[in-house]
PQR file with spaces between the fields and no chain letter, atoms N, CA, C, O and H, PARSE charges and radii, in Angstrom:
ATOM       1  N    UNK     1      23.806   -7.684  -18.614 -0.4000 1.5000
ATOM       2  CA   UNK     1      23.847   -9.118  -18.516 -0.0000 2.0000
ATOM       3  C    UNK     1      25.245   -9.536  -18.065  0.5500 1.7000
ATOM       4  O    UNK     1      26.194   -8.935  -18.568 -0.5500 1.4000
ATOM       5  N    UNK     2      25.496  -10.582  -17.096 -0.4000 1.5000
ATOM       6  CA   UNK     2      26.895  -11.058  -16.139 -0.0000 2.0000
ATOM       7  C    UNK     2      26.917  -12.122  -17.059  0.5500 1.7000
ATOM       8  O    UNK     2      25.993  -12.713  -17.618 -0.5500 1.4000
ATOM       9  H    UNK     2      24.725  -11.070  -16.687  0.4000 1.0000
ATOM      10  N    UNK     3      28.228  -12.271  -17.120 -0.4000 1.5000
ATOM      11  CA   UNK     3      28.357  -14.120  -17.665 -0.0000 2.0000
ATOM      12  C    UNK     3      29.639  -14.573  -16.884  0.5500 1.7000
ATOM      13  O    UNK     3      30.601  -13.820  -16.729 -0.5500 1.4000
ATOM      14  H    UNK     3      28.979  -11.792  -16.665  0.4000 1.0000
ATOM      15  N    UNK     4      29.588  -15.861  -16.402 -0.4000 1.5000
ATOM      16  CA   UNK     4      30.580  -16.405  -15.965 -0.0000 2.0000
ATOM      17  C    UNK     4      31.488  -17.436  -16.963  0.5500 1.7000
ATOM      18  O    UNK     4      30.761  -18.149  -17.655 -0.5500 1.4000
ATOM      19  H    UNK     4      28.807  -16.473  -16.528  0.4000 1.0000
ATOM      20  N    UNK     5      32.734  -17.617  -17.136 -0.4000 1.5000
ATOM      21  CA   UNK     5      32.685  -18.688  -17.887 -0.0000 2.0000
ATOM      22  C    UNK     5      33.660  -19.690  -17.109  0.5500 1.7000
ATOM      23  O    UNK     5      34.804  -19.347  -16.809 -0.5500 1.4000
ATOM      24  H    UNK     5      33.325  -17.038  -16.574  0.4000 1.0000
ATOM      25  N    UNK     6      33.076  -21.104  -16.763 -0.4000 1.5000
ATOM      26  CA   UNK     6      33.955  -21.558  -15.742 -0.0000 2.0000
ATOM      27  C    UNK     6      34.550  -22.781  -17.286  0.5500 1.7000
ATOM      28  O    UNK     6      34.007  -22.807  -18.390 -0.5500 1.4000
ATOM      29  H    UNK     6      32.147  -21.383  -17.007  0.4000 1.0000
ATOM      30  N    UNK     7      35.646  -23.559  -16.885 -0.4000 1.5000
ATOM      31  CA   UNK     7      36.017  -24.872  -17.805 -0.0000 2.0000
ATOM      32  C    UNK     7      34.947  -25.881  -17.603  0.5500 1.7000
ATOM      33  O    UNK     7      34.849  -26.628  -16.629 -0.5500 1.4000
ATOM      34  H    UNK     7      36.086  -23.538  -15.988  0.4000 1.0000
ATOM      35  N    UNK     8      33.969  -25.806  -18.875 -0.4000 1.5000
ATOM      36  CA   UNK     8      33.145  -27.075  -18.921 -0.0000 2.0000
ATOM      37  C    UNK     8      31.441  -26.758  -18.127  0.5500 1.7000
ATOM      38  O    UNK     8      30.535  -27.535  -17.825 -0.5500 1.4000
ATOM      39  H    UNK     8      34.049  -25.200  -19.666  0.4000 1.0000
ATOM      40  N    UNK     9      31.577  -25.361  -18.009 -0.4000 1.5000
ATOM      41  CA   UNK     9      30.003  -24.488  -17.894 -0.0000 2.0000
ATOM      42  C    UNK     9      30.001  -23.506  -18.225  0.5500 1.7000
ATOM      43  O    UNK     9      31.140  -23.076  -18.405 -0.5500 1.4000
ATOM      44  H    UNK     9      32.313  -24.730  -18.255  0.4000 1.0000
ATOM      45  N    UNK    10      29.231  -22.834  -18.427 -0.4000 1.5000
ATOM      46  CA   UNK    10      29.170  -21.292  -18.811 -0.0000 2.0000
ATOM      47  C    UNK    10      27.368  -21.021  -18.291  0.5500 1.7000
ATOM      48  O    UNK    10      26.283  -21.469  -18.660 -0.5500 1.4000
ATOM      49  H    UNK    10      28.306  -23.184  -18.280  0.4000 1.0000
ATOM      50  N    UNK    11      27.854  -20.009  -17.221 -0.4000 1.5000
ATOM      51  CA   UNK    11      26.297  -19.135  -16.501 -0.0000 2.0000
ATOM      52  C    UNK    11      26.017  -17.939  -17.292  0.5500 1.7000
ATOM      53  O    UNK    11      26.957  -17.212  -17.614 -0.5500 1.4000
ATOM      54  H    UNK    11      28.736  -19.645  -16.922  0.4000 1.0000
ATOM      55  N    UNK    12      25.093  -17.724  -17.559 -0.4000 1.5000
ATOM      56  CA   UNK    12      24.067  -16.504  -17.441 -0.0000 2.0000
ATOM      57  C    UNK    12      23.409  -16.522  -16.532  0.5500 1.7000
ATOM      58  O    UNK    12      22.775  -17.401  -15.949 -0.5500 1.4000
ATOM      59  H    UNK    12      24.329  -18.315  -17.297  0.4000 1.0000
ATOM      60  N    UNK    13      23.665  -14.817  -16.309 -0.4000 1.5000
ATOM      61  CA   UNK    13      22.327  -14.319  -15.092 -0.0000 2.0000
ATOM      62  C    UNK    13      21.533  -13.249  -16.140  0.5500 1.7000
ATOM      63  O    UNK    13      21.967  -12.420  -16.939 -0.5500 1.4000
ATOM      64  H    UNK    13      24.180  -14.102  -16.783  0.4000 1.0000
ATOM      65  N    UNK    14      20.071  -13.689  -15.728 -0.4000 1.5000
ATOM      66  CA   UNK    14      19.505  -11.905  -16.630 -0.0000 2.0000
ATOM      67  C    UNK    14      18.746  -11.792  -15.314  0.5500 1.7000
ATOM      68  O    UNK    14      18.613  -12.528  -14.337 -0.5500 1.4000
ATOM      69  H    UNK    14      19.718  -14.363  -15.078  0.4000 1.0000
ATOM      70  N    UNK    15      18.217  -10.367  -15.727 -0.4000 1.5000
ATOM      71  CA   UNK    15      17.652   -9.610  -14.682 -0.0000 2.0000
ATOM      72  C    UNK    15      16.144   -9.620  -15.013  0.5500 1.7000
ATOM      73  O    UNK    15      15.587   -9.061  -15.958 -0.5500 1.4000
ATOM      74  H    UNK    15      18.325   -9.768  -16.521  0.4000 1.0000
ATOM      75  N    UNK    16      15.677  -10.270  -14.170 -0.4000 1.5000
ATOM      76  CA   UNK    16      14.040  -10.206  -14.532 -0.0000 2.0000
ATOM      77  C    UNK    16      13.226   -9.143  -13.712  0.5500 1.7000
ATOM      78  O    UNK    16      12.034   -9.073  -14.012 -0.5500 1.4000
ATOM      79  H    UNK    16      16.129  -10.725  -13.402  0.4000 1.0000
ATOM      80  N    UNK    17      13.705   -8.255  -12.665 -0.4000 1.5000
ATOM      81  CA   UNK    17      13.001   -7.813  -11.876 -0.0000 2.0000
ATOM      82  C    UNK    17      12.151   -7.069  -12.403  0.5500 1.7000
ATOM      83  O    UNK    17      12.302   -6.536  -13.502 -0.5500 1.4000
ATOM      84  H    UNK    17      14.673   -8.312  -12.421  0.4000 1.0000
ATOM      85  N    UNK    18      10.788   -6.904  -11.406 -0.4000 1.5000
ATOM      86  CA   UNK    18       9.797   -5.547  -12.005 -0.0000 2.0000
ATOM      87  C    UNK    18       9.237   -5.173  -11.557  0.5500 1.7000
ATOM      88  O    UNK    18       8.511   -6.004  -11.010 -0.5500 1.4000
ATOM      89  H    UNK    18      10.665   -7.337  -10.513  0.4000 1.0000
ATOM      90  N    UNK    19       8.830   -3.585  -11.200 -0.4000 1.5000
ATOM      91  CA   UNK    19       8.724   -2.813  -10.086 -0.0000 2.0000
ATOM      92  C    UNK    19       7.849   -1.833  -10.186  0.5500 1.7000
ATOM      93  O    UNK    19       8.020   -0.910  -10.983 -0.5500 1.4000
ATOM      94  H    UNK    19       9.419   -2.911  -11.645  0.4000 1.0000
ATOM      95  N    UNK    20       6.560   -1.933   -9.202 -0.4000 1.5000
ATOM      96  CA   UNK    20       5.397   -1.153   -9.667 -0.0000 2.0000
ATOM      97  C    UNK    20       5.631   -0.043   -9.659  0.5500 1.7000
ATOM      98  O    UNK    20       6.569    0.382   -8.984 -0.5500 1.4000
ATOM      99  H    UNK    20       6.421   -2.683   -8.555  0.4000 1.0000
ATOM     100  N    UNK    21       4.962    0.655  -10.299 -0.4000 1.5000
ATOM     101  CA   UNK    21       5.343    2.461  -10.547 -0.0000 2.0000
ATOM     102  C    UNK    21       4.652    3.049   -9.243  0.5500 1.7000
ATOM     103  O    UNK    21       3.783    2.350   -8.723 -0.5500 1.4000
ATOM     104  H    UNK    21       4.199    0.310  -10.847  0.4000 1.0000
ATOM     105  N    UNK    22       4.845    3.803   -8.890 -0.4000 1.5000
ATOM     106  CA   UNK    22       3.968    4.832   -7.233 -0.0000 2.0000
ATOM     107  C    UNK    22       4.125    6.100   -7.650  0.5500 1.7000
ATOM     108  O    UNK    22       5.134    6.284   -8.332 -0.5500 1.4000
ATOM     109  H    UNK    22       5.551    4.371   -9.311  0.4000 1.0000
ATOM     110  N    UNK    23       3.332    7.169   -7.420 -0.4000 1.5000
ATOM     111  CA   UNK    23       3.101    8.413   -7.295 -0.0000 2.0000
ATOM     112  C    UNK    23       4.138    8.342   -6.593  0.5500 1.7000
ATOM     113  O    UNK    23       4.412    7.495   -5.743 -0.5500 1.4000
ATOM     114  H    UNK    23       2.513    7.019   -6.866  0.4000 1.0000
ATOM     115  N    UNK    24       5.246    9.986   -7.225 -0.4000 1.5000
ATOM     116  CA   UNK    24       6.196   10.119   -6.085 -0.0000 2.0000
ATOM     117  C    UNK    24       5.520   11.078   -4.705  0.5500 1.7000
ATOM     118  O    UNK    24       4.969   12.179   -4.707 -0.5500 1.4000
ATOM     119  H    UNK    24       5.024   10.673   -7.916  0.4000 1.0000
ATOM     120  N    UNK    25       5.835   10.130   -3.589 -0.4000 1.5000
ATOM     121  CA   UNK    25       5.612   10.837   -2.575 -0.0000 2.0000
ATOM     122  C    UNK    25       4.558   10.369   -1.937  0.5500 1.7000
ATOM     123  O    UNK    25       4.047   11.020   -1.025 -0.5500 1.4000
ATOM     124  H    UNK    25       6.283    9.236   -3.587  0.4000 1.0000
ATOM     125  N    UNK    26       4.123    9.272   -2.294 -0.4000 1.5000
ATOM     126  CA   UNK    26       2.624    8.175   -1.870 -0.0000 2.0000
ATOM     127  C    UNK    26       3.295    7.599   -0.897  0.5500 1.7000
ATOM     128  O    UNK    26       4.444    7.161   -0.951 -0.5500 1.4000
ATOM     129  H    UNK    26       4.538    8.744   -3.035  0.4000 1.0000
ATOM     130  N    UNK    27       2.445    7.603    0.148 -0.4000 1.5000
ATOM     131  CA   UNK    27       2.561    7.325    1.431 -0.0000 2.0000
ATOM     132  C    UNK    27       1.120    6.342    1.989  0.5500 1.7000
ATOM     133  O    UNK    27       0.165    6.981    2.431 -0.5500 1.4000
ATOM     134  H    UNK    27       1.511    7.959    0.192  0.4000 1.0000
ATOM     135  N    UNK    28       1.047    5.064    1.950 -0.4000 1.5000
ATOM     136  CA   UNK    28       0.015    4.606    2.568 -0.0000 2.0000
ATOM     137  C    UNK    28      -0.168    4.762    4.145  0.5500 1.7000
ATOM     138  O    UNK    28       0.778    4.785    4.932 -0.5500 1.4000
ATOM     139  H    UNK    28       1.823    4.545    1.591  0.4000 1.0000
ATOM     140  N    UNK    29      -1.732    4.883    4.558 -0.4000 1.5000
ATOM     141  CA   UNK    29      -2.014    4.752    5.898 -0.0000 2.0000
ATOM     142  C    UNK    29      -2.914    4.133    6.323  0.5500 1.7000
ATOM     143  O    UNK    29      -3.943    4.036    5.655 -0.5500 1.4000
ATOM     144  H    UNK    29      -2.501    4.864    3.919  0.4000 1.0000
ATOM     145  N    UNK    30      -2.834    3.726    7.156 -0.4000 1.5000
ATOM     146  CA   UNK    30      -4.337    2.111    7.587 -0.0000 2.0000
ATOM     147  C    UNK    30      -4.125    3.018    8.747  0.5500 1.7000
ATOM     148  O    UNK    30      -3.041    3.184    9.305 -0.5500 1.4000
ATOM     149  H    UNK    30      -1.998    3.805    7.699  0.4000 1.0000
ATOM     150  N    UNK    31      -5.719    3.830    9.200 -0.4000 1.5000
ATOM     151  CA   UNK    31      -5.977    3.571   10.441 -0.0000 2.0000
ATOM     152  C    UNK    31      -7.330    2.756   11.238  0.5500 1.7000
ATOM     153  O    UNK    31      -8.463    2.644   10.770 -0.5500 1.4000
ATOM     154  H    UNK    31      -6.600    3.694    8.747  0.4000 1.0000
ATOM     155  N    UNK    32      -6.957    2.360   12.251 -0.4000 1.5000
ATOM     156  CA   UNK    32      -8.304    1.327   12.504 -0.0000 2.0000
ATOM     157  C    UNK    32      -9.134    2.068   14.040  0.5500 1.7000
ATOM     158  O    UNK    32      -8.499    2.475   15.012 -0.5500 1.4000
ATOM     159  H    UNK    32      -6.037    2.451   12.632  0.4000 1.0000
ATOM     160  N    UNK    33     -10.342    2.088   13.940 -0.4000 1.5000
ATOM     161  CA   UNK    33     -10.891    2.720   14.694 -0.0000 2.0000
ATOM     162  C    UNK    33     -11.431    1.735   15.718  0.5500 1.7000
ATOM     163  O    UNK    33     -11.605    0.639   15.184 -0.5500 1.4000
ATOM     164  H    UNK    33     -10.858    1.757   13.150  0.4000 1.0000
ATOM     165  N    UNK    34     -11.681    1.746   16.710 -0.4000 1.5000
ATOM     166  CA   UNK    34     -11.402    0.765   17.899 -0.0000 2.0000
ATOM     167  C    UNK    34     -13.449    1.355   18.638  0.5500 1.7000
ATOM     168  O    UNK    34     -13.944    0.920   19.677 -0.5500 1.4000
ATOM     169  H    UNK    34     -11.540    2.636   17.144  0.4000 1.0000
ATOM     170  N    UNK    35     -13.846    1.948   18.069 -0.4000 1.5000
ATOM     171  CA   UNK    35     -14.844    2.429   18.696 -0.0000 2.0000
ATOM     172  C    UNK    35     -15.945    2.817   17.616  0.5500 1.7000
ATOM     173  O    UNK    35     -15.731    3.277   16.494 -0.5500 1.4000
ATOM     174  H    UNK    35     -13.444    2.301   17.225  0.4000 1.0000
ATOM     175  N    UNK    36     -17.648    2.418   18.435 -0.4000 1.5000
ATOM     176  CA   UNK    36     -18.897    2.437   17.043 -0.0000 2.0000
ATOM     177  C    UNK    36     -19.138    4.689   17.539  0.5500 1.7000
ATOM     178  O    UNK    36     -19.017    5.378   18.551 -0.5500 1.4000
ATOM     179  H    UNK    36     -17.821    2.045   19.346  0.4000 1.0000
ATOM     180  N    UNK    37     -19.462    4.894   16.254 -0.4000 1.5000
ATOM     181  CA   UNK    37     -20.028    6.410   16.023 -0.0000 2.0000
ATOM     182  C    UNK    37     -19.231    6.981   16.684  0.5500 1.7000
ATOM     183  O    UNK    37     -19.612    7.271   17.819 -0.5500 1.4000
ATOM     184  H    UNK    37     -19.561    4.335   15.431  0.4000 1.0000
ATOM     185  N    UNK    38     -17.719    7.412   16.256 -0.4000 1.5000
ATOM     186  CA   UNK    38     -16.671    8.436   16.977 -0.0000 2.0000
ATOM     187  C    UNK    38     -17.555    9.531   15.997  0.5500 1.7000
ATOM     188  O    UNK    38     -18.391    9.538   15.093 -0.5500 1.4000
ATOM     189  H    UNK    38     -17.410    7.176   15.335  0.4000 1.0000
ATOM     190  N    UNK    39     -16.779   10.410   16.818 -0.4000 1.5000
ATOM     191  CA   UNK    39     -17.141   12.275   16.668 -0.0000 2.0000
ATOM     192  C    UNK    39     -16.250   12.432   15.875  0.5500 1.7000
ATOM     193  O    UNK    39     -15.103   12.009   16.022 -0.5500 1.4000
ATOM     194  H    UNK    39     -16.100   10.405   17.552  0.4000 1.0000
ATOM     195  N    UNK    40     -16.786   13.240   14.667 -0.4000 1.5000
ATOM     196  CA   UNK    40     -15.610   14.358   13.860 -0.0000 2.0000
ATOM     197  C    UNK    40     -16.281   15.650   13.371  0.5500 1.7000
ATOM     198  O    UNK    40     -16.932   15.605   12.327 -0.5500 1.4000
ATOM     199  H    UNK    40     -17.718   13.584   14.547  0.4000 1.0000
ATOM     200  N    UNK    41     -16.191   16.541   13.903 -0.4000 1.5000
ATOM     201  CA   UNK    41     -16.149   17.866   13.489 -0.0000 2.0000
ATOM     202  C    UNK    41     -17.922   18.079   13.573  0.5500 1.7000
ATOM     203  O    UNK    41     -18.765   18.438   12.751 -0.5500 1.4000
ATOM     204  H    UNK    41     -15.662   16.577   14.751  0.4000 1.0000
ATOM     205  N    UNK    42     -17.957   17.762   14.653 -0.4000 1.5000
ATOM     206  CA   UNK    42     -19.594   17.813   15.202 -0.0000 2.0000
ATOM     207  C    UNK    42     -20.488   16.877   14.575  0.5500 1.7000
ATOM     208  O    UNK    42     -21.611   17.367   14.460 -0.5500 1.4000
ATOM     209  H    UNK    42     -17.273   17.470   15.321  0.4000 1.0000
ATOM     210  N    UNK    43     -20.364   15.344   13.990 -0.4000 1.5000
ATOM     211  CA   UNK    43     -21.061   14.591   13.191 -0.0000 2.0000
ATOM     212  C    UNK    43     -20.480   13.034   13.427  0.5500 1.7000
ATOM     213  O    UNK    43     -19.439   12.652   13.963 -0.5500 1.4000
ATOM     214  H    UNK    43     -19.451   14.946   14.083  0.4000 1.0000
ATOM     215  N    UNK    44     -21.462   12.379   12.875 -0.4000 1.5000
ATOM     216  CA   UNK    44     -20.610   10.912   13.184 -0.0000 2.0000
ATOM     217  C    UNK    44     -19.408   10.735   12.444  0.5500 1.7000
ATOM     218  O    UNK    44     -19.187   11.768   11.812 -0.5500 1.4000
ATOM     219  H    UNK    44     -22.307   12.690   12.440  0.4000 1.0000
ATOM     220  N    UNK    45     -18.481    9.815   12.239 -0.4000 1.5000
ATOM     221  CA   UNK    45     -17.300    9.677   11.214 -0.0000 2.0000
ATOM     222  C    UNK    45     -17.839    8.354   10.420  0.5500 1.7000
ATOM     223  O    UNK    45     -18.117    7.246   10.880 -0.5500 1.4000
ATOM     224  H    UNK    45     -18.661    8.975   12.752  0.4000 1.0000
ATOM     225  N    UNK    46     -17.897    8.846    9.046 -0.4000 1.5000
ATOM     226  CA   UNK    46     -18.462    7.694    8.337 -0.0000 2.0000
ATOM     227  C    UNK    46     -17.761    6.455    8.368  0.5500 1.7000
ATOM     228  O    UNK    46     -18.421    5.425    8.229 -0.5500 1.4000
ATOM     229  H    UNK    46     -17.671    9.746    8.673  0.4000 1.0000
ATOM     230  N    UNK    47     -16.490    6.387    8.531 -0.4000 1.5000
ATOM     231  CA   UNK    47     -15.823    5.323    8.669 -0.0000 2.0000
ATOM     232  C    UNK    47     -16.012    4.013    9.540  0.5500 1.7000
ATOM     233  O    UNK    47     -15.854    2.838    9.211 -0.5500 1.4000
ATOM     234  H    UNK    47     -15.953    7.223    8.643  0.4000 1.0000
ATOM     235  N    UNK    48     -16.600    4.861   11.394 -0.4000 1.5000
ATOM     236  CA   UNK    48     -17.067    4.375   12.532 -0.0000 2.0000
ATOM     237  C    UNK    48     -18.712    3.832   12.615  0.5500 1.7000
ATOM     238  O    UNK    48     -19.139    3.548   13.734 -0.5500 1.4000
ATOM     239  H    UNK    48     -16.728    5.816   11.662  0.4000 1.0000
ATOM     240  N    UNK    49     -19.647    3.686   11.396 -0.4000 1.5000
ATOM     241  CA   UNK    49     -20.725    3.473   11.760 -0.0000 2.0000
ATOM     242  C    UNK    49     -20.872    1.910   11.570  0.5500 1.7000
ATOM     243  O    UNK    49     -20.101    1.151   10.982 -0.5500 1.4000
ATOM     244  H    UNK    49     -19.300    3.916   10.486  0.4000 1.0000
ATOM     245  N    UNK    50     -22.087    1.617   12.234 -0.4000 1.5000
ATOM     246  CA   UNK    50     -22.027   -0.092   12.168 -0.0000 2.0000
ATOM     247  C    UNK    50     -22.060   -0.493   10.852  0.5500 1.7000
ATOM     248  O    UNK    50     -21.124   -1.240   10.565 -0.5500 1.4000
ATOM     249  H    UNK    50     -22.713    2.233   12.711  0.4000 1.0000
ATOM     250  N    UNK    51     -22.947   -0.208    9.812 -0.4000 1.5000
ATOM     251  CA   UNK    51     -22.526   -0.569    8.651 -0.0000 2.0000
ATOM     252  C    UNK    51     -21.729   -0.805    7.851  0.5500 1.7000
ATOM     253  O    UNK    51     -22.010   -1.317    6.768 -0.5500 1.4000
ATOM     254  H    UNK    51     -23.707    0.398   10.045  0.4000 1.0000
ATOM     255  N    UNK    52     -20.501   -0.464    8.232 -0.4000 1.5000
ATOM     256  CA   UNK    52     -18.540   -0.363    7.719 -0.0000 2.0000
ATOM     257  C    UNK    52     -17.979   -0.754    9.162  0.5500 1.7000
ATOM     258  O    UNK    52     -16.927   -0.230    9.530 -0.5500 1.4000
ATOM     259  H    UNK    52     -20.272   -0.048    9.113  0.4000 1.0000
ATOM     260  N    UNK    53     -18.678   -1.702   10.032 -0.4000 1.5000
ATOM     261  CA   UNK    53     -17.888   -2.243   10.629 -0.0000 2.0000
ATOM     262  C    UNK    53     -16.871   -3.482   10.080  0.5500 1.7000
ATOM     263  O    UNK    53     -17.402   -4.038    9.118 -0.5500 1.4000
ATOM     264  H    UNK    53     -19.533   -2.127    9.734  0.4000 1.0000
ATOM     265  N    UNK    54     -15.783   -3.967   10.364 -0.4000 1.5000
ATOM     266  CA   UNK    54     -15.347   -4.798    9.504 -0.0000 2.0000
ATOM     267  C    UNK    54     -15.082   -4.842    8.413  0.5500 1.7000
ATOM     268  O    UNK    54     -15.320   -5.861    7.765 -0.5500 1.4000
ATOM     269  H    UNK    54     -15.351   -3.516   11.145  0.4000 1.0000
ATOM     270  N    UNK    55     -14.553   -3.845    7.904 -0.4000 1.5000
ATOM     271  CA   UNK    55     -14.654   -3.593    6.380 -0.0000 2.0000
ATOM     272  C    UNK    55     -14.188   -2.343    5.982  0.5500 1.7000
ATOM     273  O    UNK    55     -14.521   -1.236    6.405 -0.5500 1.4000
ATOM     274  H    UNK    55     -14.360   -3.017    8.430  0.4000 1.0000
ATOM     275  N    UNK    56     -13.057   -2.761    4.776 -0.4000 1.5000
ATOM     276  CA   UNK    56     -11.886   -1.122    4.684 -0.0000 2.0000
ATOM     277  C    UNK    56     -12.676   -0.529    4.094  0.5500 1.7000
ATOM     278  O    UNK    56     -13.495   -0.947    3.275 -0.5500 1.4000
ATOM     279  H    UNK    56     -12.787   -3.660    4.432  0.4000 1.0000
ATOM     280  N    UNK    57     -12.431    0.849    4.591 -0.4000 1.5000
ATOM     281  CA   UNK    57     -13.180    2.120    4.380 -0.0000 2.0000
ATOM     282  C    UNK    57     -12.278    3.089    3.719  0.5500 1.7000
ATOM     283  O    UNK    57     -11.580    3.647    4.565 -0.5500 1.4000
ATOM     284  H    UNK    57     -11.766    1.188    5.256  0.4000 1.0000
ATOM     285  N    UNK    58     -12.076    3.428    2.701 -0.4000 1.5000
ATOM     286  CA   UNK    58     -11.186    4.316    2.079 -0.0000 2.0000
ATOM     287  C    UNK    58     -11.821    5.594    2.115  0.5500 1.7000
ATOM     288  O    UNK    58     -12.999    5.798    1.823 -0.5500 1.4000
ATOM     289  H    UNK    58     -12.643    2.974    2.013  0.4000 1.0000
ATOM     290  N    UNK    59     -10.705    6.732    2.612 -0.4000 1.5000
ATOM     291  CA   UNK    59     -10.612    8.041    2.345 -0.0000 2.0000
ATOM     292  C    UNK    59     -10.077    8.752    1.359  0.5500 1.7000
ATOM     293  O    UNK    59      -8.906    8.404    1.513 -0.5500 1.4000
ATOM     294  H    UNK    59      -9.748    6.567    2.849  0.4000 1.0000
ATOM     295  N    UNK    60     -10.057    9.516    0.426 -0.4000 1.5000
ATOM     296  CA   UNK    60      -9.007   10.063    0.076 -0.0000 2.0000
ATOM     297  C    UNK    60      -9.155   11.450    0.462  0.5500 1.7000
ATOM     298  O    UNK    60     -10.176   12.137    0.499 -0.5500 1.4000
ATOM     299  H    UNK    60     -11.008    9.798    0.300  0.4000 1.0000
ATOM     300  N    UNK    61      -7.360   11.886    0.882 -0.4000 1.5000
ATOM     301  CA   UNK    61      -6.830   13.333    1.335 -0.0000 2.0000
ATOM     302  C    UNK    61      -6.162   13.980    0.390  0.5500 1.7000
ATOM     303  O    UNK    61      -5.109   13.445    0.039 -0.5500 1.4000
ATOM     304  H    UNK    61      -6.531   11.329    0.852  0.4000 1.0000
ATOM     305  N    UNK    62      -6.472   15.001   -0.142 -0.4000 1.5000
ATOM     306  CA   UNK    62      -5.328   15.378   -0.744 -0.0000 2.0000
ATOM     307  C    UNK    62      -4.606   16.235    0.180  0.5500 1.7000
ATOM     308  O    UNK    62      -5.260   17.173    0.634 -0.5500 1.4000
ATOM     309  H    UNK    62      -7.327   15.435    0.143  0.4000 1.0000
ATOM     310  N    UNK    63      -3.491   16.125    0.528 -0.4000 1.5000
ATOM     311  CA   UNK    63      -2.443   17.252    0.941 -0.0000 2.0000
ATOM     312  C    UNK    63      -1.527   17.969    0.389  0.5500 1.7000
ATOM     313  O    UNK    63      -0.516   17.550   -0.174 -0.5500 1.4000
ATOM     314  H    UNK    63      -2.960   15.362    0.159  0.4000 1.0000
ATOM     315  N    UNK    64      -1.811   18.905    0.517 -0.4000 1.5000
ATOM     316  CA   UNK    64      -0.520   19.869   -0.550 -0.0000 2.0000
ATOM     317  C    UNK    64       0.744   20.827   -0.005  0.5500 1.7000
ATOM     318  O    UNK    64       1.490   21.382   -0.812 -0.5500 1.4000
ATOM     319  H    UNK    64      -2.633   19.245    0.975  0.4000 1.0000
């Protein structure tokens, strides 16, 4: 805690900040697919079908 003391005021500062916790090493990624039924690994990509057009599609990767 800072305090100032001037003649005829006296400041406090407190620190309110607060700061979400993250997995260390979390890295977000948005990618957006620009095209209906892309190819992945000989199959449609579920992400690309009309039904999840417009609308976030979450993956999860684990990488190690």
């Amino acid at each position: 805690m800072a305090a100032l003391v001037s003649p005829g005021a006296s400041v406090t500062i407190i620190d309110q900040s607060t700061y979400l916790p993250t997995a260390v090493g979390t890295i977000p990624f948005i990618l957006f697919a620009s095209s209906e039924n892309k190819m992945y690994n000989n199959a449609i990509a579920p992400g690309t079908t009309k039904a999840n057009a417009g609308k976030v599609y979450g993956i999860a990767v684990n990488v190690i």
